[in-house]
Structures are given as structure tokens and as C-alpha cells.
N, C-alpha and C positions, 0 to 999 in steps of 0.2 A: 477038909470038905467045905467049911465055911468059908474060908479065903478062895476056893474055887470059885465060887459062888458068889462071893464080892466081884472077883478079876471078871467073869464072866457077867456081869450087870452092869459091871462100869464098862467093857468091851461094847455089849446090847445100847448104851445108853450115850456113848457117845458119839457118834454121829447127831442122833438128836439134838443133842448139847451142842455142836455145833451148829448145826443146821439155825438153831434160833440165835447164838451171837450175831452168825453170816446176817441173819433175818434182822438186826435187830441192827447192826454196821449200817446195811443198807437203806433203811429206814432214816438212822441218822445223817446221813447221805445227802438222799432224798429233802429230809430237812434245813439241810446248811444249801442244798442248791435254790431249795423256794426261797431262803431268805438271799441272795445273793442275785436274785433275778435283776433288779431294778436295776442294781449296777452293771449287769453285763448288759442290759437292754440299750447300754450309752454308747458300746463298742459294737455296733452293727457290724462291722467291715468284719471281725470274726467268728461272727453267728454266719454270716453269706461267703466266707471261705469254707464254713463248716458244712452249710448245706451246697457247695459245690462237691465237699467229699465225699458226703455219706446220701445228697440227690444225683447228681448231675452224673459223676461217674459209677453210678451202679443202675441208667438207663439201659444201657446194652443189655445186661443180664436180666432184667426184668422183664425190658421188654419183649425179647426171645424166648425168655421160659415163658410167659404168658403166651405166646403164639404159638409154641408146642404143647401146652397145656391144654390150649382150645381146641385144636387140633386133635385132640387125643378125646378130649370130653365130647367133640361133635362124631367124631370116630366109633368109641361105645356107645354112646347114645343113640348112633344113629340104628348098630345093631342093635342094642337091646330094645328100642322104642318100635324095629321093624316085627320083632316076636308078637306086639298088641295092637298093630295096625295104630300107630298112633303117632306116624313120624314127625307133624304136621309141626308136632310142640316141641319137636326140635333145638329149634331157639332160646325158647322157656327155659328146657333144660341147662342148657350152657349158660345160661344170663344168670340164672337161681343161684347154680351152683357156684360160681364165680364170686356173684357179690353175695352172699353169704358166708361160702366158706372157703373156695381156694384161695380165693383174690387175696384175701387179707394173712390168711396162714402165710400160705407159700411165700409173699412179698415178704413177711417180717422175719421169715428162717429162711431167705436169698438175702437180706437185706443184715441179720446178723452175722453169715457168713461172710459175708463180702463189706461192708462199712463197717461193725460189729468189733469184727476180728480188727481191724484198721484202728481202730480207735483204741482197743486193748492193747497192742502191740504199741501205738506210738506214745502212749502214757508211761505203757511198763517200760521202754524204753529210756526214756527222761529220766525214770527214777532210779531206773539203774546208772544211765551217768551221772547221777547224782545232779540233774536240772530241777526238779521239783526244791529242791533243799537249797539251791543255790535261790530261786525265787521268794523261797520263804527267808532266805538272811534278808535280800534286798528290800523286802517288807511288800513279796507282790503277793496277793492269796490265790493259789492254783487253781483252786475251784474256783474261785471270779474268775479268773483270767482263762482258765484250760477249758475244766469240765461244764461250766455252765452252758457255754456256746455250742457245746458241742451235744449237751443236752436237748439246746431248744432245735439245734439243726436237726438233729433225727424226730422231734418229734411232727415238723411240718414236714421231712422228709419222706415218714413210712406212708402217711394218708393219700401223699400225692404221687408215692409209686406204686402204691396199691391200686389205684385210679386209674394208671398205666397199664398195668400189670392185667385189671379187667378186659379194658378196652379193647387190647393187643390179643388176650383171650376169646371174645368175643369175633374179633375179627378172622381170628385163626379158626373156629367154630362153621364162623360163614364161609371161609372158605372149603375146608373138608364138605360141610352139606350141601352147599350152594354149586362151588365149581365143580366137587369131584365130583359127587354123589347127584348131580342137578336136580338137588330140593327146589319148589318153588323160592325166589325170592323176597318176592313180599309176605309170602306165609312165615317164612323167617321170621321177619320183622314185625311183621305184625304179631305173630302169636306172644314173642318176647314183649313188645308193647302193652300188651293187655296183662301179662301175666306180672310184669315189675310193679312192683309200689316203691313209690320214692319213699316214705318213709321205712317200713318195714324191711326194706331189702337193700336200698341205697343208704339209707343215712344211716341204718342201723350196719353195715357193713365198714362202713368209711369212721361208724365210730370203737369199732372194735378194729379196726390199723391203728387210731390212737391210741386205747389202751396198751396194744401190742408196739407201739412206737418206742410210748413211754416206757417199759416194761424192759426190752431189749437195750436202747441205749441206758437206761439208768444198771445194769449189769455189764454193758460194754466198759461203761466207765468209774467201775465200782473194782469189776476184776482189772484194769489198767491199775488204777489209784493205789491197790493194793497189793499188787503184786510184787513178789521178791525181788528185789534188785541185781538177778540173776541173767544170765541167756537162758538158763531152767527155767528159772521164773517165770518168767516170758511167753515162755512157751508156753506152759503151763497154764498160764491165766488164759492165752488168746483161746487154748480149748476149750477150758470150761465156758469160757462166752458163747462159744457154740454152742454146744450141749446143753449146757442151763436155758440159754435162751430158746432153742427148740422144745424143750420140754415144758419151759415156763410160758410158749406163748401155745401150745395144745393143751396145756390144763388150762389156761383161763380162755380158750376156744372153748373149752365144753362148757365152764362155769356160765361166760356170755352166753351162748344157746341156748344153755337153759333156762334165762332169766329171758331173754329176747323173744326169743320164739316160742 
């Protein structure tokens, strides 16, 4: 009965026990990347390949989910705001909601699915032909040379396609109220004019895409780095990037909130 009871605590207990190594790798991580900055800072030309992979080509997809996104939020809104006679604010509604909270979600769980996954996959890659090892005989450090670059590219990255990602929303917004629906136009604009604070709503938004930047790429390139030297492997990791990273950038969506607002 007692050794049930042992099997059955140590089962209950580990996960936990992981969960804080995983916590506790990445940390160190994190750490060998801050010290590592200065030197990568000398090899621009692969910070600016990096933000071609993980900005330049995940435009498309942002941009268009954002323009279906607005679309859909000028769409409900427009019903539900007609129930209280109050369609006027419209605009308000779409802008709020955007740069608060889709803008910056959505961009950084499109943005780990699509650069995210790219970055885990081409890491775990290496390490499975065995390039990471072969860099380290040659006496080059991975992390200077790989993941730091790739670090700092996702984090100017996510801010500035989350930035996109509004605008396109926005504009997808105007057009559901404006063309389809023929809201006034300048009440559009104007009601969202009156109703945004730059700080409060704008910079408080574009600063939770950074933490959510930093947050996804340092697990993009935590699950590459450590990944089995497997095509399992592989796989495997590029998932959890996923996954962890959607979940890791909705819990600290609500932790922000509630310290923000």
C-alpha cells in the first residue's frame, strides 16, 4: 500500500518536476543570450536575414488575418451595438478591441505558428545533422552565431506586425461599417479618435507584443536548441512551440490586463 503511494506521488509530482527544470533551462537560456548580445550586435547582416524570416515573410498572413478579423469585429459589433441604439461608436469598438487585445494576441499565436515553428524546425534540424556540434568543434558558439539573431529578430518583429496586423483590422472594420453597412464616415473616425489614448491603449498594447515577442521566440528557440536529434524530435519540438507558445502568450494576456487596465 505504501509503495502505491510512493508510485502514485512520484506519477502526481512529476510533471511539476519538470515543468520547473524546462523553467529553469530556459531561464538559463535567456541568460547566456543577454550575455551574448554585444557580439551578435557586430553581425547585423544576420539579425536583418532573421527579421526578413520571421517579419517580411509572415506580412501576408497578418496582414489578411487582420483584415478578416476587423471585418468580423465591425460585423458583431455592428449587431450587437444596433440592439442599444449606439452604433455611432462603432469605430471605438473595433480600435479598443484591437489595440488591447486581438492585435497583439492573435499576431503573436500567427506569428509563433508561422516564424515560431520555422525557427524550431531549422534549429532542430542542425542538430540533428549534427551542425550545431560540428560548430562547436570549430570553436564557433551557436548561440552567438544562431539563436541570438534570431532572438533579437523576432523581438523587433512581433511589435511591428502586430502594428500591421491593427491597422489592416481597422481597416477591415471600415470597411464592413462604412461600405457595407453605410455607417457615417467621419463618425467612424471620429468616435475612434476621441475614444484611443495613445498611452493607455496604443503604447500599452505595442508593449505587450514585446513581452509576447520575447516570450514566443525565446521558446521557439529553446524547443529548436534542444530538441532530439531525431525526425521525431523535430517534430515534436516544432509542436510544443506551438502550443506552449499559445498558451504562454494567453496567460500572460491576462496577467498584462490586469496589471495594465
Amino acid at each position: 500500500m505504501n509503495e502505491k503511494i510512493i508510485n502514485f506521488t512520484r506519477q502526481l509530482g512529476h510533471p511539476f518536476a519538470e515543468f520547473i527544470l524546462t523553467l529553469g533551462s530556459i531561464i538559463r537560456l535567456l541568460i547566456d543570450i543577454i550575455l551574448n548580445l554585444p557580439f551578435a550586435l557586430k553581425n547585423i547582416f544576420l539579425i536583418i536575414k532573421g527579421i526578413h524570416f520571421c517579419g517580411v515573410k509572415s506580412i501576408v498572413i497578418i496582414a489578411v488575418s487582420g483584415w478578416f478579423v476587423g471585418m468580423v469585429l465591425g460585423l458583431q459589433g455592428y449587431n450587437t451595438l444596433n440592439r442599444f441604439g449606439s452604433i455611432s461608436v462603432l469605430g471605438s469598438v473595433v480600435a479598443l478591441t484591437l489595440l488591447r487585445e486581438l492585435g497583439p494576441v492573435l499576431t503573436a499565436i500567427l506569428f509563433a505558428a508561422r516564424a515560431g515553428s520555422g525557427i524550431t524546425a531549422e534549429l532542430g534540424l542542425m542538430k540533428a545533422t549534427e551542425q550545431l556540434d560540428a560548430m562547436s568543434v570549430m570553436a564557433v558558439n551557436p548561440i552567438r552565431r544562431l539563436i541570438v539573431p534570431k532572438f533579437i529578430a523576432g523581438i523587433i518583429s512581433v511589435p511591428l506586425l502586430t502594428a500591421l496586423f491593427i491597422v489592416a483590422g481597422i481597416l477591415g472594420g471600415y470597411f464592413v461599417g462604412v461600405i457595407i453597412l453605410h455607417l457615417d464616415s467621419g463618425t467612424f473616425w471620429s468616435q475612434m479618435r476621441d475614444s484611443v489614448n495613445l498611452h493607455d491603449d496604443v503604447y500599452n498594447g505595442l508593449f505587450k507584443s514585446f513581452i509576447f515577442g520575447i516570450s514566443v521566440t525565446l521558446i521557439s528557440v529553446y524547443q529548436g536548441f534542444m530538441a532530439k536529434p531525431t525526425a521525431e524530435g523535430v517534430s515534436v519540438a516544432t509542436t510544443k512551440t506551438v502550443v506552449v507558445s499559445a498558451l504562454t502568450v494567453l496567460a500572460l494576456d491576462y496577467v498584462l490586463t490586469a496589471l495594465m487596465f
